[in-house]
DOLOMI-530034 format. One record per residue (C-alpha): residue in three letters; z, y, x. Coordinates in steps of 0.02 Angstrom, whole numbers, padded with zeros to 5 digits, always signed. Layout:
BEGIN
alaZYX/...
end
This chain:
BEGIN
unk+00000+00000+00000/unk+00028+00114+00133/unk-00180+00117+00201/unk-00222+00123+00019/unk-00117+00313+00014/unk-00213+00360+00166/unk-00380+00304+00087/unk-00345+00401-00042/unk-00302+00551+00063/unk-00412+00533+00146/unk-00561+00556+00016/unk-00463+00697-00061/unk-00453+00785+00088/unk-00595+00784+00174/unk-00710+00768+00021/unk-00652+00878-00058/unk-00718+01093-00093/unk-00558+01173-00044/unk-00592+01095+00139/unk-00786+01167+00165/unk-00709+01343+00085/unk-00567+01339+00204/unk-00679+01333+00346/unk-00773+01465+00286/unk-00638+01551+00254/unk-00559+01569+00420/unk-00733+01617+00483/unk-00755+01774+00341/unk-00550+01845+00403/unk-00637+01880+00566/unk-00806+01939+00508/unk-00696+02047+00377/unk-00604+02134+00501/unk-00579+02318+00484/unk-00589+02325+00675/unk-00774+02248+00646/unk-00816+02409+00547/unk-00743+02539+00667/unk-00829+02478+00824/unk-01014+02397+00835/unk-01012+02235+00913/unk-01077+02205+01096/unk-01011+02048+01160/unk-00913+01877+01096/unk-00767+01907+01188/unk-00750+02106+01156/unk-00778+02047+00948/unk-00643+01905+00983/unk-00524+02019+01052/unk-00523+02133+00890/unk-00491+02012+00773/unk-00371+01920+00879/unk-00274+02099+00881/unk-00304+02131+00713/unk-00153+02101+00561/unk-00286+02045+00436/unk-00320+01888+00529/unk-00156+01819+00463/unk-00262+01794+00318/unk-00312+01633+00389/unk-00163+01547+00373/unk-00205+01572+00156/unk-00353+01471+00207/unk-00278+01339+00302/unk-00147+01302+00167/unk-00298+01294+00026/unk-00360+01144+00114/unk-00250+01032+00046/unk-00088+01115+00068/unk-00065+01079-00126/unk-00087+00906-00147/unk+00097+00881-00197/unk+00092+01020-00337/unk-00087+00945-00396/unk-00036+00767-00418/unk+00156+00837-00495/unk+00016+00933-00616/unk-00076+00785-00659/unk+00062+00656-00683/unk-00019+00554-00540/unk+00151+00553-00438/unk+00254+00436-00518/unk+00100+00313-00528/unk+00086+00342-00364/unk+00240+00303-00310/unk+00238+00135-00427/unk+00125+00083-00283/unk+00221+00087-00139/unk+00373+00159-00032/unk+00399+00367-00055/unk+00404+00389+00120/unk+00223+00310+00136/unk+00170+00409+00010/unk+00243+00591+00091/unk+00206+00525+00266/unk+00015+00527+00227/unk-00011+00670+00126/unk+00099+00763+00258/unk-00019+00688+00407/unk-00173+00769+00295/unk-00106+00913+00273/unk-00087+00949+00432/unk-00270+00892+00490/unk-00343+00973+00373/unk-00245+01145+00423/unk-00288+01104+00589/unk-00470+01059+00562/unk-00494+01213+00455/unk-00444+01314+00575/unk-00537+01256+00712/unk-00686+01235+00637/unk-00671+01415+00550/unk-00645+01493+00704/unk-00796+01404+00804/unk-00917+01433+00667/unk-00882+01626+00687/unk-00906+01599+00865/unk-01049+01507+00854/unk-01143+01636+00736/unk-01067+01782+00852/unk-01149+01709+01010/unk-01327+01685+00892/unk-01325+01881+00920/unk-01205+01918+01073/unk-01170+01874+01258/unk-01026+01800+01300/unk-00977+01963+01400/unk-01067+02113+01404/unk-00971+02231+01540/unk-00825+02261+01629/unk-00663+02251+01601/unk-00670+02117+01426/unk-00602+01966+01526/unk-00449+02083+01594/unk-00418+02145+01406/unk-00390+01960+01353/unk-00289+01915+01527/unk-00191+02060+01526/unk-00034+01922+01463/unk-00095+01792+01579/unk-00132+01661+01480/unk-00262+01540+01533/unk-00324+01678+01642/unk-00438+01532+01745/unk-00538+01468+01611/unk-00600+01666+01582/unk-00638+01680+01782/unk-00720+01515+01776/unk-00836+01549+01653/unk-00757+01412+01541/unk-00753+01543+01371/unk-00794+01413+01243/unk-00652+01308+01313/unk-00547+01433+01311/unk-00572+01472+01117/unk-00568+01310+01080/unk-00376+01278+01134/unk-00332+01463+01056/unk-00406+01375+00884/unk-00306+01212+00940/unk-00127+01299+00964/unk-00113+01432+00820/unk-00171+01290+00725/unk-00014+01206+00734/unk+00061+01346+00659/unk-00035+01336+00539/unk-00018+01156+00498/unk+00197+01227+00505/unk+00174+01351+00396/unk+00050+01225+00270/unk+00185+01107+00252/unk+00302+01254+00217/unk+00189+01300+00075/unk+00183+01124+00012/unk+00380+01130+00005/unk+00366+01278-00098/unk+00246+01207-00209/unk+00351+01086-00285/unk+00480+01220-00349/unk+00342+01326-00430/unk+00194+01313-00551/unk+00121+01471-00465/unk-00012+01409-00367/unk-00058+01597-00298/unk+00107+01610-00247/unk+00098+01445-00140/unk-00064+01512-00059/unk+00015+01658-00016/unk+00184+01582+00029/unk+00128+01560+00229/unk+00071+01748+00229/unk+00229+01796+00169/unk+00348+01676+00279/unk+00233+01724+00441/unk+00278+01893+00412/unk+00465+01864+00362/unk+00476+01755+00535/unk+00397+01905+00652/unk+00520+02028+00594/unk+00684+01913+00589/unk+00606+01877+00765/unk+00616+02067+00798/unk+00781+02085+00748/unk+00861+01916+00834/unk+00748+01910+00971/unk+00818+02042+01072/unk+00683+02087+01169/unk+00618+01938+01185/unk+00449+01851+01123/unk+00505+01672+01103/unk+00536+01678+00930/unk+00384+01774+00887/unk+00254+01638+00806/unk+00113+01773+00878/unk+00158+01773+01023/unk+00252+01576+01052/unk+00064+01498+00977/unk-00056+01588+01059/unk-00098+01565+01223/unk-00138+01729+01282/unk+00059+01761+01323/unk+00065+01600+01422/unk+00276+01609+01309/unk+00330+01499+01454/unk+00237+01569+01621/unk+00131+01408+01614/unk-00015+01349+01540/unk-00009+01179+01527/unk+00209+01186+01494/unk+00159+01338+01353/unk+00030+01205+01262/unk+00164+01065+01274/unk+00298+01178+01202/unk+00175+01209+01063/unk+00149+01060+01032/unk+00323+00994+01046/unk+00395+01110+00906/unk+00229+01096+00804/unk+00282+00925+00799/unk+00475+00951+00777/unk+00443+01083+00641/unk+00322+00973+00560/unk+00462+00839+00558/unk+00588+00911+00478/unk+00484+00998+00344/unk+00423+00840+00294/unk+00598+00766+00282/unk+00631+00897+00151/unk+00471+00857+00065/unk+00510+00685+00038/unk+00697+00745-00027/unk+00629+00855-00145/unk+00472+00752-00200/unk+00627+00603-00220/unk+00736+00739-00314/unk+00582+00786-00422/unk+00541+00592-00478/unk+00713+00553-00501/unk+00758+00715-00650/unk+00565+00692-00717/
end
């Protein structure tokens, strides 16, 4: 019983609309920029570096969360859960949606951000003057990749670690989504909570960037001085985070069965 849950996921999830519109999604934050309006476009780097600055792309994490960030509310909607659950153990059935949830945040993500890439460099060089590889190494994070040449690379693991916060703040929504009918509010949900985090970070933090989702997942800080132990640490509390949302999940999908 517990493949036949990830089957089912599975299909859901990847064949489903909310996936292909989350990927195009992601792409249209960046394209929708208002930095993209205020300054014509000369390179894939300078364009990347405006949007990676900019507050709308938050927006993204809506996106990421649409994927399939609601699968718990949908199937609570539908009556489907308690059949469901007839078919095998709860913490199979939570353990898989909460695995798809978070590939599908990821993928989105990813795949978002490289399409945008991908139609930027159909019009742009990579660099197109001085000083662009300094503005996005100014931190020094990953600061060889750029002076190798290695750009697509080094987009690619940007996507890869603020992904994982977004596959955190997904299964945050999905939490949420099981104490409300409001599915807007869900969607919005990991707006609101990134936003709620940075300034609690401001005010705790004292000084300090750690607890700072912008600046702990993204890898132009280089948070810990070093590339390779700054990706780990991602994905260590990516994976710690995911963890112990999920463990709520399954308490409050259990809670939820158990008074109808």
């Amino acid at each position: 019983m517990k493949t036949q849950y990830w089957k089912t996921d599975l299909y859901r999830c990847l064949g489903s609309w909310q996936i292909l519109l989350a990927i195009i999604g992601v792409c249209a934050v960046h394209f929708l920029g208002p930095q993209q309006f205020s300054e014509a476009g000369v390179s894939v780097l300078r364009s990347f570096y405006r949007d990676w600055g900019s507050n709308t792309t938050v927006l993204m994490y809506l996106f990421t969360t649409l994927a399939y960030g609601r699968c718990f509310a949908e199937d609570v909607e539908q009556g489907y859960i308690k059949y469901a659950l007839s078919r095998g153990k709860l913490i199979h059935y939570v353990t898989s949606k909460c695995i798809w949830i978070a590939v599908s945040a990821e993928a989105s993500m990813v795949l978002g951000r490289m399409l945008y890439i991908a139609l930027l460099r159909c019009r742009y060089p990579w660099e197109a003057g001085i000083g662009e590889l300094e503005i996005l190494s100014v931190f020094g994070g990953f600061t060889g990749l750029l002076k190798n040449g290695s750009y697509l690379t080094y987009l690619w693991i940007h996507s890869i670690c603020q992904g994982v916060w977004a596959v955190v703040l997904a299964l945050l929504a999905s939490l949420v989504s099981l104490y409300t009918t409001n599915g807007l509010l869900v969607l919005a949900f990991p707006v609101m909570a990134h936003h709620l985090i940075r300034r609690i970070s401001v005010v705790f933090g004292s000084g300090k960037y750690l607890m700072d989702p912008d600046h702990f997942f993204l890898i132009n800080y280089s948070a810990l001085g070093n590339d390779k132990l700054t990706v780990a640490a991602i994905f260590l509390l990516g994976v710690f985070l995911s963890v112990l949302i999920g463990a709520a999940i399954c308490k409050s999908v259990e809670r939820r069965v158990r008074n109808g």
